[in-house]
PASEBA-1860 file (N, C-alpha, C; in nm, 3 decimals):
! residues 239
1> XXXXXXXX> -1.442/-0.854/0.979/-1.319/-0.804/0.918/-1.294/-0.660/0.965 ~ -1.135/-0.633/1.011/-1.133/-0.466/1.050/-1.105/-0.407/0.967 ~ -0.969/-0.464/0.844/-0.923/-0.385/0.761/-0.905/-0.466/0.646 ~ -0.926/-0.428/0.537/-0.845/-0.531/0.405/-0.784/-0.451/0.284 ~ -0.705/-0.469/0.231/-0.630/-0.436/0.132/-0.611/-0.542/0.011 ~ -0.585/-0.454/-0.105/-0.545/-0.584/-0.231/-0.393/-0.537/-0.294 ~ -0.284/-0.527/-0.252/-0.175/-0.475/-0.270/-0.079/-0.561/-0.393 ~ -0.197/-0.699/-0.435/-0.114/-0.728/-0.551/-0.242/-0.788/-0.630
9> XXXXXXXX> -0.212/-0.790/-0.741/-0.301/-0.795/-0.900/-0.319/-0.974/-0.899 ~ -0.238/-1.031/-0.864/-0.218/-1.204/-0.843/-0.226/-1.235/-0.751 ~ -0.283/-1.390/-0.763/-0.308/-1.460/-0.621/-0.194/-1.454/-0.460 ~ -0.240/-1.429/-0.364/-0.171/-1.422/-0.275/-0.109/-1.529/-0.228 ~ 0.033/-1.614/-0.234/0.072/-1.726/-0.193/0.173/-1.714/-0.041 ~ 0.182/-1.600/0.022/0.271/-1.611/0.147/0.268/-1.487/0.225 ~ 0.212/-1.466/0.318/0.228/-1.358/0.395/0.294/-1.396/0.543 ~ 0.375/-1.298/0.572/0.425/-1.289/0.684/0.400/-1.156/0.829
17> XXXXXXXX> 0.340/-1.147/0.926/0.300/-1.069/1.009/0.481/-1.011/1.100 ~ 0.479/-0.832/1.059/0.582/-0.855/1.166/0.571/-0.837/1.320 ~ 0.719/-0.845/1.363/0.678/-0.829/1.511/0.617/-0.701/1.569 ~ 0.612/-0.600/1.512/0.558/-0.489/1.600/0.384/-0.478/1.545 ~ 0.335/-0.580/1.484/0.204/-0.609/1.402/0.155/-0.466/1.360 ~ 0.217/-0.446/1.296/0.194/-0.276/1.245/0.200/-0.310/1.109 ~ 0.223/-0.392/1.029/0.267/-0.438/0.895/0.260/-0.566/0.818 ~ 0.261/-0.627/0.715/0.257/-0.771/0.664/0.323/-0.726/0.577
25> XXXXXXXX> 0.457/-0.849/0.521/0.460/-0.855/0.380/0.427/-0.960/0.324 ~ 0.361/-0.925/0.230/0.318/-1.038/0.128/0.382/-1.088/-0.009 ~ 0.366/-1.194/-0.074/0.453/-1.252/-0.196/0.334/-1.332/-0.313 ~ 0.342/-1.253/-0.414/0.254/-1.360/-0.476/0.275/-1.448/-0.586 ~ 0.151/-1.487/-0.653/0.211/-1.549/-0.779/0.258/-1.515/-0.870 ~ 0.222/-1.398/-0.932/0.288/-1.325/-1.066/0.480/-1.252/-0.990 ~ 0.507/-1.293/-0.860/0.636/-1.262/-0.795/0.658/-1.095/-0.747 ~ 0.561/-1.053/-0.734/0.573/-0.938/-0.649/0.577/-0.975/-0.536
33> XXXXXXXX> 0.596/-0.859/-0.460/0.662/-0.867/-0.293/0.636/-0.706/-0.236 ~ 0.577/-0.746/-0.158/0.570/-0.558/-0.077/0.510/-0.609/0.054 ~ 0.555/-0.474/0.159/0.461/-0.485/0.269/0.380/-0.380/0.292 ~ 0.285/-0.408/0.365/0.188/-0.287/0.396/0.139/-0.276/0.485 ~ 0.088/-0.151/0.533/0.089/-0.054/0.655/-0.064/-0.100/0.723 ~ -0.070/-0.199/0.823/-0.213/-0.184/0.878/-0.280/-0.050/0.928 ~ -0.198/0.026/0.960/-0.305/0.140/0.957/-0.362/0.230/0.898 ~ -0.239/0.219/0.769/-0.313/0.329/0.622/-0.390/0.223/0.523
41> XXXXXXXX> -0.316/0.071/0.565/-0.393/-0.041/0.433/-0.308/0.063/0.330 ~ -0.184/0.076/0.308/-0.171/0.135/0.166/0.001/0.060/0.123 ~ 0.043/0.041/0.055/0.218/-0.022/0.045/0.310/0.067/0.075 ~ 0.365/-0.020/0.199/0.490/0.115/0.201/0.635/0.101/0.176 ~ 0.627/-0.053/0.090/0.761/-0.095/0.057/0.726/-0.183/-0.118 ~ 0.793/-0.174/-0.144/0.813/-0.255/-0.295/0.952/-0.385/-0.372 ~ 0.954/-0.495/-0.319/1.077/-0.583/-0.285/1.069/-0.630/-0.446 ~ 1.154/-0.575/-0.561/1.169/-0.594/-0.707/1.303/-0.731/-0.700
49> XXXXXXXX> 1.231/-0.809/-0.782/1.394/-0.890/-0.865/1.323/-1.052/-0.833 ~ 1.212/-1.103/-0.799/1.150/-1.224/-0.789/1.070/-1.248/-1.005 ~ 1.182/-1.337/-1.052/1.069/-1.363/-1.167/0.969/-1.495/-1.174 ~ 0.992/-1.545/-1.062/0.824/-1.667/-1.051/0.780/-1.570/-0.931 ~ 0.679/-1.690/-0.944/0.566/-1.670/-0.811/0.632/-1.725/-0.650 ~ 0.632/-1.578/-0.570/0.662/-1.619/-0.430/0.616/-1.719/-0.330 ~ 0.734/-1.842/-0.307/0.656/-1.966/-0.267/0.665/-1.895/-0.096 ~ 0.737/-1.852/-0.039/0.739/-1.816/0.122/0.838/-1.674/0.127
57> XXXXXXXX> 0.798/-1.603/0.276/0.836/-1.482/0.275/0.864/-1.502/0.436 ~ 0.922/-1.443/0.518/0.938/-1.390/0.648/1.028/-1.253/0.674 ~ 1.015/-1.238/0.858/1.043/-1.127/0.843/1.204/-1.226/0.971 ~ 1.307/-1.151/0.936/1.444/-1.224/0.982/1.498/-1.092/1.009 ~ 1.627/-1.101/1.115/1.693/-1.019/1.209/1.580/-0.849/1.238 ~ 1.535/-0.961/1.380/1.446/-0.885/1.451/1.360/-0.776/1.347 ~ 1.310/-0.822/1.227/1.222/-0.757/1.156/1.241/-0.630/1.087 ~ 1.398/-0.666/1.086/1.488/-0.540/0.988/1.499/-0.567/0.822
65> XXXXXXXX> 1.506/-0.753/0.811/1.507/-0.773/0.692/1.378/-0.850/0.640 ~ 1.359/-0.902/0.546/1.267/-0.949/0.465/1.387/-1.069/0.381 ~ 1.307/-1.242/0.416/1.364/-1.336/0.366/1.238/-1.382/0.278 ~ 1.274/-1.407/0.134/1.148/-1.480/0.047/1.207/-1.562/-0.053 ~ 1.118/-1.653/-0.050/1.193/-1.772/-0.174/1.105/-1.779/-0.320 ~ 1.136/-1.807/-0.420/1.034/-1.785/-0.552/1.069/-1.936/-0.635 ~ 1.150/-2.002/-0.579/1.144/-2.147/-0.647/1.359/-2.169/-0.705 ~ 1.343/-2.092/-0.783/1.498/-2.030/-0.809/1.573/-1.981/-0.783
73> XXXXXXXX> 1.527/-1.911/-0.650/1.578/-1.804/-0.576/1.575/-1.792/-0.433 ~ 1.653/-1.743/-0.318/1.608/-1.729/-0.176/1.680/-1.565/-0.221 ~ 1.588/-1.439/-0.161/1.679/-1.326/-0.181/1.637/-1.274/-0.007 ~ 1.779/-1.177/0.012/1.699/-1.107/0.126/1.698/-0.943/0.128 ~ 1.604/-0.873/0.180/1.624/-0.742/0.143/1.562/-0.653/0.243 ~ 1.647/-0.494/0.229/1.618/-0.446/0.372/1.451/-0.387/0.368 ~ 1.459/-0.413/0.489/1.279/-0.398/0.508/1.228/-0.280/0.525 ~ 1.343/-0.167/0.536/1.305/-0.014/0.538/1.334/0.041/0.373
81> XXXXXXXX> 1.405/0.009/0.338/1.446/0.068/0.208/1.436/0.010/0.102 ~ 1.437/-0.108/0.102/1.390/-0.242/-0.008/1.472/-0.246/-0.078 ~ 1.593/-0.262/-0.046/1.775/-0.319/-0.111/1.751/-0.385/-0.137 ~ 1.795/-0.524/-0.234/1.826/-0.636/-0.158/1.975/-0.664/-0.098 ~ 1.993/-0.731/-0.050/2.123/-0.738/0.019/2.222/-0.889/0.005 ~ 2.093/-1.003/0.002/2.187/-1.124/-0.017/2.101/-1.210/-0.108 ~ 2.184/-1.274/-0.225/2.077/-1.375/-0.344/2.145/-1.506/-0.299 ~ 2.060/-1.607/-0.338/2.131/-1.745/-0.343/2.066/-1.793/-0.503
89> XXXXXXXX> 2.110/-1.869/-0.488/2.011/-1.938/-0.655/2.049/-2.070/-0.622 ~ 1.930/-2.128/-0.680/1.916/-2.313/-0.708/1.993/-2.392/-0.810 ~ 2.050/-2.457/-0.744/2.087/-2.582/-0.845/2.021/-2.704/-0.823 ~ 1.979/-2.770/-0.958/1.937/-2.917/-0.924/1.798/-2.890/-0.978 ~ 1.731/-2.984/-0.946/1.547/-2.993/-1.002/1.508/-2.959/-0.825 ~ 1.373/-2.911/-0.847/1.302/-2.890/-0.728/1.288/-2.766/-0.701 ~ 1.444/-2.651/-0.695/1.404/-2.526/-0.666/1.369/-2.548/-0.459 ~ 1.373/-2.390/-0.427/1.388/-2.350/-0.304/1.237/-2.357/-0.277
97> XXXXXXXX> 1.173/-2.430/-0.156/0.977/-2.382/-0.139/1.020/-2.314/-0.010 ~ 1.019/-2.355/0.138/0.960/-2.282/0.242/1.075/-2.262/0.293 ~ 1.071/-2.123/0.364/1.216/-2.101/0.467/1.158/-2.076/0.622 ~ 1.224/-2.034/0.708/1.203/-2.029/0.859/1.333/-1.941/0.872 ~ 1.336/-1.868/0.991/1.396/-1.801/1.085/1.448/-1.872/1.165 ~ 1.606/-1.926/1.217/1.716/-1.910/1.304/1.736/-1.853/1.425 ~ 1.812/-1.903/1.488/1.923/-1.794/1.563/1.852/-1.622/1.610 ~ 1.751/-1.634/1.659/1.696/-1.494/1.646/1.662/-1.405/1.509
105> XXXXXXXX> 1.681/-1.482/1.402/1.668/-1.424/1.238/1.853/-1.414/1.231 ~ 1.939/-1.451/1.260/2.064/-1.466/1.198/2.080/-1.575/1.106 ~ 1.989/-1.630/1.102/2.048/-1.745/0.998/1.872/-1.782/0.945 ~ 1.854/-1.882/0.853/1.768/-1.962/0.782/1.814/-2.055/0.777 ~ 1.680/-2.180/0.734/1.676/-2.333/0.704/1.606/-2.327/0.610 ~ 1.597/-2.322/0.452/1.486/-2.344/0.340/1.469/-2.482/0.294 ~ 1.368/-2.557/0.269/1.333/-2.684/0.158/1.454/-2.667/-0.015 ~ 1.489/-2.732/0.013/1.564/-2.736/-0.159/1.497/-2.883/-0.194
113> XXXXXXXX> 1.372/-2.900/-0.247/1.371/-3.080/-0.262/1.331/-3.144/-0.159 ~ 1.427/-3.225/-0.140/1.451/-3.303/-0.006/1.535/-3.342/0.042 ~ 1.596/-3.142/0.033/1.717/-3.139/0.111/1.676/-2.981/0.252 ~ 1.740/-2.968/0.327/1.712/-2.869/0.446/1.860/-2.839/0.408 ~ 1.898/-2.657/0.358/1.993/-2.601/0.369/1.962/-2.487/0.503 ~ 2.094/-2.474/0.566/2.084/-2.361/0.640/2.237/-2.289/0.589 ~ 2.155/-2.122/0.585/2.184/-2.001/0.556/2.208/-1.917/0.693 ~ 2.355/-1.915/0.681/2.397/-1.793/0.797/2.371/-1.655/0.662
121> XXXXXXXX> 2.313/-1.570/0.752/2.281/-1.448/0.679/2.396/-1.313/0.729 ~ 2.428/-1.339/0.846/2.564/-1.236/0.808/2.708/-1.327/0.766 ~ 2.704/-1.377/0.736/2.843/-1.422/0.601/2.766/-1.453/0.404 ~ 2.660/-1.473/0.445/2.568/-1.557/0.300/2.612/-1.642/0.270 ~ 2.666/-1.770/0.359/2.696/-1.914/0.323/2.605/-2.000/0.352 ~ 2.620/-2.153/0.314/2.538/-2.268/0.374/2.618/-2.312/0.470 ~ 2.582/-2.311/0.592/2.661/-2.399/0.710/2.618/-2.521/0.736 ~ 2.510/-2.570/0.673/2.453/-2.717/0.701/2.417/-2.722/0.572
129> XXXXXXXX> 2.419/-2.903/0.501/2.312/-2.941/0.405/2.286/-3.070/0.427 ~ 2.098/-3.099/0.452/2.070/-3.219/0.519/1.992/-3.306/0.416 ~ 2.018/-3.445/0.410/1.906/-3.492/0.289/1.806/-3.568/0.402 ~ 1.692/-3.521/0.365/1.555/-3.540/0.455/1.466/-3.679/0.402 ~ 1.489/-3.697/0.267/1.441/-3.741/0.189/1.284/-3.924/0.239 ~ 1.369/-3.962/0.346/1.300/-4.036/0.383/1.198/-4.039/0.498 ~ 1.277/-3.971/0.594/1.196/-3.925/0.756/1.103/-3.881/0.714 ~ 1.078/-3.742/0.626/1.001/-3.644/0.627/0.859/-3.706/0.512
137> XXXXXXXX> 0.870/-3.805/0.439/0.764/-3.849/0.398/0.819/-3.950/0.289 ~ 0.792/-4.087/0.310/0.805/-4.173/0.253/0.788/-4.194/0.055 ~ 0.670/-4.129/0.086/0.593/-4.108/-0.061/0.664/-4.084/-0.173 ~ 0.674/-4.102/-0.282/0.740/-4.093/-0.386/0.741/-3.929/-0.438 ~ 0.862/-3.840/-0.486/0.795/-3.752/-0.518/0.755/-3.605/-0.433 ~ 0.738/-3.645/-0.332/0.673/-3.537/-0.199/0.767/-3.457/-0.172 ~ 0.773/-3.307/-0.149/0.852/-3.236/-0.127/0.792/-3.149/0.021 ~ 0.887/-3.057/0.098/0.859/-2.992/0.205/0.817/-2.859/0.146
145> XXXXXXXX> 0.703/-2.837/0.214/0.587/-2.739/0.170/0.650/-2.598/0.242 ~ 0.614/-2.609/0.355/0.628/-2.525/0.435/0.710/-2.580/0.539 ~ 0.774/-2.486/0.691/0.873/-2.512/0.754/0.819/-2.431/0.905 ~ 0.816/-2.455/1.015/0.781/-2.371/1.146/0.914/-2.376/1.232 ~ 0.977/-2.321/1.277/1.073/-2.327/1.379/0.982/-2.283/1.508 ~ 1.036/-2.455/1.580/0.959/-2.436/1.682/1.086/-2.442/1.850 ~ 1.170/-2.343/1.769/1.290/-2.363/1.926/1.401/-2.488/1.882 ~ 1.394/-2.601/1.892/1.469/-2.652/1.903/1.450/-2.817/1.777
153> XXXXXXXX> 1.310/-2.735/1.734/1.263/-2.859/1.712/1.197/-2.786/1.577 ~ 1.189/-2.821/1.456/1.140/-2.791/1.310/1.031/-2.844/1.260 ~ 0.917/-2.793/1.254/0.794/-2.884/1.225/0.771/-2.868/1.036 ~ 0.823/-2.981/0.994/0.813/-2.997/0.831/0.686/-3.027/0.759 ~ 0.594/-2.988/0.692/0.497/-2.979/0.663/0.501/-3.046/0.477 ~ 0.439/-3.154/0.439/0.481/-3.207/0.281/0.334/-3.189/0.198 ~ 0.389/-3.190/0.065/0.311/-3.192/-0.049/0.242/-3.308/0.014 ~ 0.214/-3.443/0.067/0.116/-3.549/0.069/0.008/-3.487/0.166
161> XXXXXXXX> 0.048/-3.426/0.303/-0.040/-3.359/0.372/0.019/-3.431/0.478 ~ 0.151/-3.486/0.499/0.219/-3.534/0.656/0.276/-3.417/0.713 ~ 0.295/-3.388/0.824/0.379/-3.280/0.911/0.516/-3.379/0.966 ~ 0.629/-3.356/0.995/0.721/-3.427/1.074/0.795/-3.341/1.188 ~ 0.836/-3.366/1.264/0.903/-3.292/1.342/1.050/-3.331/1.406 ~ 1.158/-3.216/1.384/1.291/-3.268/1.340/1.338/-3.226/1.485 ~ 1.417/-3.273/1.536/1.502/-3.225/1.617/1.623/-3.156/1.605 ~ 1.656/-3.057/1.534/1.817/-2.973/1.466/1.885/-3.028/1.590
169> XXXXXXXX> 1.904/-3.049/1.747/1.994/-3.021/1.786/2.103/-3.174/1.794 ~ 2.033/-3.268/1.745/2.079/-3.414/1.704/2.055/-3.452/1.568 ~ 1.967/-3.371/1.517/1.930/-3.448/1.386/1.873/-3.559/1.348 ~ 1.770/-3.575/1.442/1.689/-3.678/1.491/1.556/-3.627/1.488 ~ 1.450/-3.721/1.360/1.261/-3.686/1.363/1.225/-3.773/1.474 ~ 1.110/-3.683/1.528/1.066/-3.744/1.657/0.932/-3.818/1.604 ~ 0.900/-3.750/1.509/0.739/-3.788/1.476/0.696/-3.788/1.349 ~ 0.636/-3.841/1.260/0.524/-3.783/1.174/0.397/-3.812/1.181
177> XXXXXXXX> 0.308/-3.753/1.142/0.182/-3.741/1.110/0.113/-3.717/1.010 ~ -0.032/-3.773/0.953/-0.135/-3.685/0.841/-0.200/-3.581/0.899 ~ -0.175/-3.485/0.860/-0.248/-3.357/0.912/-0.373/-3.335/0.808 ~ -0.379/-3.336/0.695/-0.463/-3.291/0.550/-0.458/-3.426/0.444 ~ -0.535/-3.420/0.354/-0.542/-3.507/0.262/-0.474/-3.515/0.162 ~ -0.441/-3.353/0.179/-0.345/-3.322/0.078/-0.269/-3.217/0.068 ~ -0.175/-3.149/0.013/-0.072/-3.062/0.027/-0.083/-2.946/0.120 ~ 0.000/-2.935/0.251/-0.035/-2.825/0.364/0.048/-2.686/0.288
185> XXXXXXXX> -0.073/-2.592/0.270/-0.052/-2.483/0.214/0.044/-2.380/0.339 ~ 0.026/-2.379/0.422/0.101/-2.312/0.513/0.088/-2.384/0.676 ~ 0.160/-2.342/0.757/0.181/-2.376/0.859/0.234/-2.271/0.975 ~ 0.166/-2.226/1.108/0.208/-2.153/1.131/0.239/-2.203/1.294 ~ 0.360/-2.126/1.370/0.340/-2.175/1.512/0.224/-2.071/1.600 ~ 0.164/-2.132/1.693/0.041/-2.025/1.751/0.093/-2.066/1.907 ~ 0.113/-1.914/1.952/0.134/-1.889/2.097/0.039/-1.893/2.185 ~ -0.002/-2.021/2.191/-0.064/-2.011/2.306/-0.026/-2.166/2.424
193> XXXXXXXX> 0.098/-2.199/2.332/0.135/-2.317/2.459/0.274/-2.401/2.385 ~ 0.395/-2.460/2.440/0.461/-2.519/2.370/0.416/-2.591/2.288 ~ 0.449/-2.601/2.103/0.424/-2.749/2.036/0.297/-2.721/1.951 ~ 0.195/-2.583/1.959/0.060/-2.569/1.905/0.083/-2.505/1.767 ~ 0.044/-2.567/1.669/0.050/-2.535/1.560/-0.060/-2.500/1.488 ~ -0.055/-2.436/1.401/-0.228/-2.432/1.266/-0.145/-2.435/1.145 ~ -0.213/-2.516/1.101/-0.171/-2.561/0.916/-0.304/-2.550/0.840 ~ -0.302/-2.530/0.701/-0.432/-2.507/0.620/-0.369/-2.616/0.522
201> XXXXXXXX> -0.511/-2.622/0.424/-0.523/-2.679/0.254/-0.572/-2.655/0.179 ~ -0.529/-2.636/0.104/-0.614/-2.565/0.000/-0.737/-2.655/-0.068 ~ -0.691/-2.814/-0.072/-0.811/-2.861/-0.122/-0.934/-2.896/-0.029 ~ -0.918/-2.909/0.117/-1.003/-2.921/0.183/-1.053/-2.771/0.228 ~ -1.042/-2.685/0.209/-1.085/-2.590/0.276/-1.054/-2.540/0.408 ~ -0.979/-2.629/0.505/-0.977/-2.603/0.620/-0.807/-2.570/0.681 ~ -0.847/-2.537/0.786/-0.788/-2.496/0.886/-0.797/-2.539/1.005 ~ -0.673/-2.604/1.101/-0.647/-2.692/1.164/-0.575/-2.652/1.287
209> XXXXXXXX> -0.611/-2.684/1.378/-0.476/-2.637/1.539/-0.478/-2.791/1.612 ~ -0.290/-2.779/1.596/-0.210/-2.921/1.672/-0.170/-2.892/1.776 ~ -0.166/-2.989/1.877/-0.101/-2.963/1.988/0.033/-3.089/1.979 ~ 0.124/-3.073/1.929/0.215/-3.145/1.873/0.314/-3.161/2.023 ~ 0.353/-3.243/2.103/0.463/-3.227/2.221/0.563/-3.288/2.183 ~ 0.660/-3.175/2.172/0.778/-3.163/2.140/0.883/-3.329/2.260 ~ 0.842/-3.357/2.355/0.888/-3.443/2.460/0.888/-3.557/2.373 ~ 0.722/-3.623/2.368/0.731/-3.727/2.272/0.753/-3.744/2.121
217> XXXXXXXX> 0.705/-3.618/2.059/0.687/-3.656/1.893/0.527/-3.685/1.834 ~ 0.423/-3.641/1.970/0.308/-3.729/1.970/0.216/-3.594/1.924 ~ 0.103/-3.612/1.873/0.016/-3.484/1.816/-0.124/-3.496/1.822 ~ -0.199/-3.374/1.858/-0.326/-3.399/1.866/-0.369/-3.276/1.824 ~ -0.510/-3.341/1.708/-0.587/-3.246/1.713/-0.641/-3.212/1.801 ~ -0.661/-3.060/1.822/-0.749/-3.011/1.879/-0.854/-2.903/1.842 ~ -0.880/-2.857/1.732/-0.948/-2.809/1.660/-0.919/-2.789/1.520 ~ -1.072/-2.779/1.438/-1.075/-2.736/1.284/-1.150/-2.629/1.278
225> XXXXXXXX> -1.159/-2.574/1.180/-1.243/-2.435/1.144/-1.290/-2.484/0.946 ~ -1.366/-2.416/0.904/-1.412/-2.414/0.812/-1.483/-2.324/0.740 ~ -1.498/-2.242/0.656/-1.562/-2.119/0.634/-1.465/-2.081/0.486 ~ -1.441/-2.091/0.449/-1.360/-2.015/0.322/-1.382/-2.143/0.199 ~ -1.540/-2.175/0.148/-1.584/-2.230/0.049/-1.542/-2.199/-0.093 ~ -1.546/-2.066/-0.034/-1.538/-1.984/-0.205/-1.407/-2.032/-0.288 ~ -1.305/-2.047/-0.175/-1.181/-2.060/-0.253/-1.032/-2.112/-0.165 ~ -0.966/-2.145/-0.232/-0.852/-2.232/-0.127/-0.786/-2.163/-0.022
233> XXXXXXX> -0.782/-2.208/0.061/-0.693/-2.134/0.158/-0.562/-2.159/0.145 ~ -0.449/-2.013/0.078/-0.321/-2.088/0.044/-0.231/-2.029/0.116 ~ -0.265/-1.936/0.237/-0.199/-1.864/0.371/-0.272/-1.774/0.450 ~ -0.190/-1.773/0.579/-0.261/-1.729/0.661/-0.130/-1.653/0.733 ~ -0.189/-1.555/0.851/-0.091/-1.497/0.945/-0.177/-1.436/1.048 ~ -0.091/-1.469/1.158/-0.169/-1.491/1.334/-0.109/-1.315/1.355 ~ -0.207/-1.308/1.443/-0.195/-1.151/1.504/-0.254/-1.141/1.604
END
């Protein structure tokens, strides 16, 4: 370990690394939100107005803003000054879980259920609303956990422990898969080749890298890791 910090009192449920890796913000359960400084380890922002626990966080338009969802809520807020700037709120049962980055961070796609809304963020409208409900996992019940934008192609991650992978530019799933036994706590894309993914679980302990090809829809493991006994793994962030 080089550096660690504890910047919130409650369990940690979403961190996001930004692009100049100088920083993370994190979201937790009691619904705080801040980011902090890898080189002092100290908070240098404070994101107020989440009253659940933060289900996902990123960093959107080129790492100026801060996008996080809390179940009731998608808010976004500036990442130097900690405004917020745009709210949405939920209607319906289910509530908002995982969002992703757009258009270079101009827009979002969040889970509502088992529905995929996308959010243009300079107007604050929905320009798409998709019902997913069957592609993305058969199962009764199952909702989208987490979300990866992978270019052209959306890798959906569910409460059963399936991943799917969407095609936005037809609206066409190419694939699904069991990745976990049970609910994929996060999912991240890892640069080191088109299509490579790592997803965790909290009930297995582990941590996982896919080589998912975007061509076919087809996926392979190619490694697990294991080491975090003590306690669930409920996010992660690549650096």
């Amino acid at each position: 370990m080089l550096r660690g910090s504890k910047p919130h009192n409650a369990a940690i449920k979403a961190v996001a690394l930004h692009e100049s890796e100088t920083c993370i913000v994190s979201g937790a359960k009691d619904g705080s939100l801040k980011a902090t400084s890898f080189l002092y380890t100290k908070t240098m922002q404070n994101f107020e107005g989440h009253r659940q626990g933060v289900r996902d966080v990123i960093w959107v338009d080129g790492g100026r803003q801060v996008a996080s969802s809390c179940g009731e809520l998608i808010q976004t807020w500036d990442g130097e000054r900690g405004d917020r700037l745009l709210r949405f709120t939920a209607t319906g049962a289910g509530g908002f879980s995982a969002i992703t980055g757009l258009n270079y961070g101009q827009s979002i796609v969040t889970a509502f259920g088992r529905r995929l809304c996308f959010i243009d963020l300079r107007s604050g409208s929905i320009t798409h609303d998709w019902q997913i409900a069957k592609q993305t996992d058969p199962a009764k019940n199952k909702t989208v956990q987490t979300i990866v934008n992978m270019g052209n192609v959306l890798a959906l991650a569910s409460s059963s422990g399936s991943i799917s992978l969407l095609d936005i530019r037809h609206g066409l799933f190419l694939n699904r898969w069991k990745a976990h036994t049970n609910a994929v706590t996060d999912m991240k894309a890892v640069p080191i080749g088109p299509g490579s993914l790592a997803t965790s679980c909290a009930s297995d302990h582990k941590l996982c890298l896919w080589n998912a090809s975007l061509a076919s829809g087809s996926a392979t493991l190619t490694a697990d890791f294991y080491g975090h006994n003590d306690a669930p793994l409920s996010c992660m962030g690549l650096h």
